[in-house]
C-alpha positions, 0 to 999 in steps of 0.5 A: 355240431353245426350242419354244414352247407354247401353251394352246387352252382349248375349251368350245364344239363347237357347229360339229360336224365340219369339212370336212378341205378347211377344216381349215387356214382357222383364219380361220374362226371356226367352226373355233375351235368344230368337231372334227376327226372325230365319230360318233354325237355330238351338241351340247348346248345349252350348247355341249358334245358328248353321246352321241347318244340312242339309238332305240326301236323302236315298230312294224315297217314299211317307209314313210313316218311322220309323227306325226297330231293330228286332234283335242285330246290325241290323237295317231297315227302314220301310216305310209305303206306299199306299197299302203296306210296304217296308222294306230298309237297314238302307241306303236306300236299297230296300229289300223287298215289302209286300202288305198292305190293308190300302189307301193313305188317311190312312197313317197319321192315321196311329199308329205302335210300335215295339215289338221284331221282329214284328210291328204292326200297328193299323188303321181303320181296323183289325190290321196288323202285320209286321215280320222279321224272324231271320236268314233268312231275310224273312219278312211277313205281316198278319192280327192280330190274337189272340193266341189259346189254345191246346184245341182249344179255342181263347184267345181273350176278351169278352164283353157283349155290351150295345145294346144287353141288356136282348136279350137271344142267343138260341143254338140247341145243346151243340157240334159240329155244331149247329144254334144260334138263338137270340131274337132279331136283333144282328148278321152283315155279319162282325160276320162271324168268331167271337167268342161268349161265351154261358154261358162262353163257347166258338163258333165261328160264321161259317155263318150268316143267319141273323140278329138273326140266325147264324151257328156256331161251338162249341169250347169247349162244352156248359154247360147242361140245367136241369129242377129243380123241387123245392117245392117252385119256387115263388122266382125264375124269369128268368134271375136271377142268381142261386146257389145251396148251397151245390154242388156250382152248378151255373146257370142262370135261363131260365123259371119258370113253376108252381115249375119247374126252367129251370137251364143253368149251368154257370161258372162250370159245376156242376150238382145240386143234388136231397134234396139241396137247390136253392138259388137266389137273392129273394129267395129259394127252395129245389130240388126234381128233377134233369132232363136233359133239351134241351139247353134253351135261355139265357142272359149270353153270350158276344162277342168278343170286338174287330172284324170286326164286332164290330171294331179294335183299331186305336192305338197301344203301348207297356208298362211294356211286354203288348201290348196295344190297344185304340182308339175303334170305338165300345168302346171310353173309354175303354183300353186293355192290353195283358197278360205279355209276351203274345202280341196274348193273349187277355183273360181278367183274375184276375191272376197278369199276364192276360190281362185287360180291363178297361174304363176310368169313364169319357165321352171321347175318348181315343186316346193313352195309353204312358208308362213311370214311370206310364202310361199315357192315352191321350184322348180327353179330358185330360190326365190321369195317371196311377199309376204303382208302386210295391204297384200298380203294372200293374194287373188287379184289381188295374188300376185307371184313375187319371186325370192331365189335362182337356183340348181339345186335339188332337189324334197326337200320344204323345212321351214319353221323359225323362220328362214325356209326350209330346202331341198336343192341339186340335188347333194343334198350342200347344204343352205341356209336362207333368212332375213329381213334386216330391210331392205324392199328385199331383205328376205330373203336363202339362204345355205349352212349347211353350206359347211364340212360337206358332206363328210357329206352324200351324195344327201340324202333327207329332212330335219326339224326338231324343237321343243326338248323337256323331254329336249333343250331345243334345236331339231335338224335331221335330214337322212338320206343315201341311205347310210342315215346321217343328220346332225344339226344344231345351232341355235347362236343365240350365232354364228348358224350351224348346226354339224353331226354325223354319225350312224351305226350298225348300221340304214340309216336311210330316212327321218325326220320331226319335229313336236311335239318328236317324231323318228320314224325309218324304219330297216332293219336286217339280221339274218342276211341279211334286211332288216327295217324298222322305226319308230323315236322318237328316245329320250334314255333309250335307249342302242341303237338298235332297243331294247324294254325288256321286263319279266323277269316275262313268262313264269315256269317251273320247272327239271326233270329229264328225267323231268319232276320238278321241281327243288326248293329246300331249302325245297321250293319249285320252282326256277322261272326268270323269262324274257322273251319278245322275239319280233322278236329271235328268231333274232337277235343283239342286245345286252342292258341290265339294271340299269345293266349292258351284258351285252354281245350275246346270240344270242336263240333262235328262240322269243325267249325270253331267260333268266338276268336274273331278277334285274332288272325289266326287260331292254332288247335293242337293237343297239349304236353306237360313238362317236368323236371327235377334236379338232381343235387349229388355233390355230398364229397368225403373227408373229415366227417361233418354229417355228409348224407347222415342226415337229411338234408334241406334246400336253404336256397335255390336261385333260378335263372330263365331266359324267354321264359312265361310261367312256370312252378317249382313246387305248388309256387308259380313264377312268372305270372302277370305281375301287378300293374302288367296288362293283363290282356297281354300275354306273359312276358316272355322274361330274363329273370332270377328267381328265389326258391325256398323249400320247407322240409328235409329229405336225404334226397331233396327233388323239388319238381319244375312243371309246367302249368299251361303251354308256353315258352321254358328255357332254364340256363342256371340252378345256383343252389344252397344246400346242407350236405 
């Protein structure tokens, strides 16, 4: 029986690399678009496969990056260092060092947003903020502070903490500096400068004496204690909310003596009067007597929520003009939004505009709050969305948590995309998005966007997304392994999936971050035994990663003899050199570009001087990567039997189709070299051209491997292969 052959025509790449467990499910539609095997690859927006862009180098450093606008058309990177800050132009250029309290062991807990002209970055301890002072280019870093009032009170958020129930706070007077005495153990050396509220009125915490006394100074005058006689108190028991009912007076009950109430005024401060009647839960009494009392201990009073007593928030975001903390040490499921407007403004109020503070009902730990149509809160356990809409909008008393997935997950810091939400499993190999449905029941729904993927993920570190740019006119999303590696995706509108390609080469790629169409790399390289951090731009125009293009114009000098006379031409003038100076290279070995030339890898002395490539205008060092990439051929189909995958099987003919393409091979034969009677003295074309590819030898699998054979321009856009099934 004859072998049958079949045409498998490929012009879509877009699924990237598929899982090996998957490559028999050519059910699966994003088998029909994925390769077998790739490196250093990634799609383009029509559907075709390139050679990755290469890095540029812009700064040494070992951190955290971001890109900064505080201000129109002006643009910083800031890199977030152990022990401090740097601020950079968006080149690279150093201009200023801020000192920092965090270690190097907390950069990658590291949580920042950006919010008009300061960044405030969110850790294990008291918030920092970063500022650019407009006009002139001063920079600060301070510890977060809340706003004050005129008066002189805090606009921070109370809350009245489980452990503390029923213990009763005792101040010696109503002004100025008075002593706090708690019945029972409270107070931590961290409560100095805490705010406290008596009865609703603010203290602040000047000296702890110990676990139950304070000093303290009164920020706005506490609220009187009265002795009320009744003419019945059987009612009344202390610790009872009271109210009298015709003067509104509101208090808590402090003792009950025989017919004598000890009142601490609350909320307002109104005095009872003489004949109304006192109100509480379990009963009622007329008053016959009003008389001043000293202050009495009582149960209504609240802390403020976050301090270093009781802790920071380790994430940070901003949504619809709030800014908003999650992640509390002292509170897992609680959320905290600012007023509008208002980052320093923390008073939780029933005003649309004031600051809220909610908790999610179920048992989890909220890592992040993401904005987007509605908000999303990432935690631990799932994900719940918050719905923001003009029926409900962001205010206090209309927050509800609606949850959307149930799953374990990681505290990796969430993107938001156009989509909806993108967020890392608990294994930190998934990685999932969550995206509306249209439907007002459930109307949005997470899905795995890397099932067929996930063999190239391992403990995910970071992840970005970047806006598509006149260079690369498509969204990509980044996600970095703990390996040093990092994958990028693909937005495929068309099919509604996202393809993915890993990346790898010579450097340990720590961390990325992306925004305004611009992907800045943390990178580690190491050059004879030492670990060199660097920043690094995503760059189409580069073909190596850790690359400088210097000008050959650097540095000029003459040849001369050892008794120092110079060589001359025979015209008479001086033989001279141009060189260049490439001070981070110095002492490593690094490849060099010129022209349109590799010239393959140079060990640059330790002075950094590179000689000999006067003839050019600029020279470029870097450090090379390979790219590879084998096919994956699936489309073995059913049916009447005529030997489908019972035999091997045999590529009879491979045409492929490039576009500004150099050199490549496929196998051991290159194609697009210098052809006879090109210039050789000339780089490569880069050429539009159809190959013919044969490959001797069967495999019930054939995989013939694309490679690279030196740094230079790849771009596939079509495998039209003929192949026995």
């Amino acid at each position: 029986m004859s072998i049958q052959d079949i045409a498998i025509r490929q012009r879509d790449f877009t699924s990237g690399e598929i899982n090996p467990d998957a490559l028999r499910r050519d059910d699966v539609e994003q088998l029909r678009t994925g390769v077998r095997h790739a490196r250093n690859l990634v799609s383009t927006p029509t559907g075709g496969l390139k050679r990755r862009p290469g890095r540029r180098m812009i700064f040494i450093d070992t951190g955290i990056s971001f890109d900064f606008r505080p201000f129109d058309d002006i643009a910083y990177t800031v890199v977030l260092i152990a022990g401090g800050v740097k601020i950079r132009t968006d080149t690279g250029t150093l201009i200023t060092r801020l000192s920092a309290p965090w270690l190097a062991s907390d950069l990658e807990d590291l949580t920042y947003e950006v919010m008009d002209n300061e960044v405030f970055v969110a850790w294990r301890q008291r918030v920092q903020v970063i500022s650019a002072q407009k006009g002139t280019n001063s920079w600060s870093i301070a510890p977060f502070s809340f706003a004050t009032d005129i008066s002189g009170t805090s606009r921070v958020p109370f809350y009245r903490f489980e452990d503390t129930a029923n213990i009763t706070m005792l101040p010696s007077g109503l002004t100025g500096n008075i002593t706090l005495l708690f019945s029972q153990p409270v107070l931590t050396a961290n409560h100095a400068g805490t705010i406290f509220r008596y009865a609703g009125r603010q203290l602040q915490i000047t000296a702890v004496n110990s676990s139950i006394s304070a000093n303290a100074k009164v920020l706005e005058n506490l609220p009187p204690t009265y002795s009320l006689t009744l003419d019945d108190a059987s009612g009344f028991a202390v610790g009872q909310i009271v109210e009298a009912d015709t003067s509104g007076a509101k208090g808590e009950v402090a003792a009950v003596a025989g017919n004598v109430v000890t009142f601490v005024t609350i909320s307002r401060i109104i005095k009872p009067q003489v004949d109304e009647k006192l109100i509480s839960p379990s009963g009622k009494g007329k008053i016959s007597a009003v008389a001043a009392a000293a202050p009495a201990a009582a149960v209504q009073w609240d802390e403020q929520f976050m301090s270093d007593a009781r802790g920071w928030p380790r994430s940070v975001s901003k949504d619809r003009q709030r800014l908003i903390f999650t992640n509390f040490p002292q509170k897992k499921n609680a959320v905290l939004w600012s007023a509008i407007s208002a980052n320093r403004d923390y008073l939780i109020g029933a005003d649309p505009e004031d600051a809220i503070l909610e908790w999610i009902g179920e048992e989890c730990q909220v890592f992040h709050v993401i904005g987007g149509y509605d908000e999303f809160a990432v935690t631990d356990k799932g994900v719940f969305y918050i719905p923001v809409s003009v029926g409900t909008p962001l205010q206090p008393g209309s927050i509800e948590f609606r949850i959307i997935f149930s799953s374990e997950l990681s505290s990796i810091r969430p993107i938001q995309v156009t989509e909806g939400l993108m967020f890392v499993d608990k294994a930190r190999n998934g990685v999932y998005a969550i995206s509306a449905t249209g439907q007002t029941a459930r109307p949005y729904i997470a899905n795995e966007i890397n099932r067929y993927h996930r063999h190239l993920f391992g403990a995910i570190k970071s992840i970005a997304v970047t806006s598509a740019t006149p260079d690369f006119p498509s969204r990509q999303l980044y996600v970095v392994n703990d390996d040093g590696t990092y994958v990028t995706g693909q937005f495929n509108p068309d099919r509604e999936y996202v393809g993915w390609l890993k990346q790898d080469g010579s450097g340990y790629v720590r961390n990325v971050a992306g925004s305004y169409g611009k992907v800045i790399f943390m990178t580690q390289y190491v050059f004879n035994g030492l670990v060199y951090g660097v920043g690094e731009l995503l760059d189409s125009s580069c073909l190596a990663d850790c690359s400088q293009t210097f000008s050959t114009a650097d540095t000029s000098d003459s040849l001369q003899l050892n008794n120092g006379q110079k060589l001359q031409l025979s015209t008479g003038k001086a033989l001279n050199i141009s060189a260049v100076v490439a001070s981070f290279y110095a002492g490593k070995t690094v490849s060099v570009y010129a022209g349109g030339f590799w010239f393959g890898k140079v060990a640059v002395p330790s002075n950094g001087v590179v000689a000999g490539y006067s003839q050019y205008d600029e020279i470029t060092l870097g450090v090379d990567f390979d790219w590879t990439l084998t096919p994956l051929f699936i489309n073995v189909e059913g049916g009447d039997a005529m030997g489908q995958g019972e035999q091997k099987r045999k590529i009879k003919n491979m045409k492929i189709t490039v576009r500004e393409t150099q050199e490549f091979k496929v196998g051991n034969r290159k194609f697009g070299s210098h052809r006879g009677g090109e210039d050789t003295a000339q780089p490569i074309p880069e050429r539009d051209e159809t190959y013919g590819y044969r490959e001797f030898g069967r495999s019930y699998d054939p995989a013939p491997v694309f490679s690279s054979t030196f740094p230079c321009k790849f771009k596939l856009i079509e495998l039209n292969t003929r192949i026995t099934v």
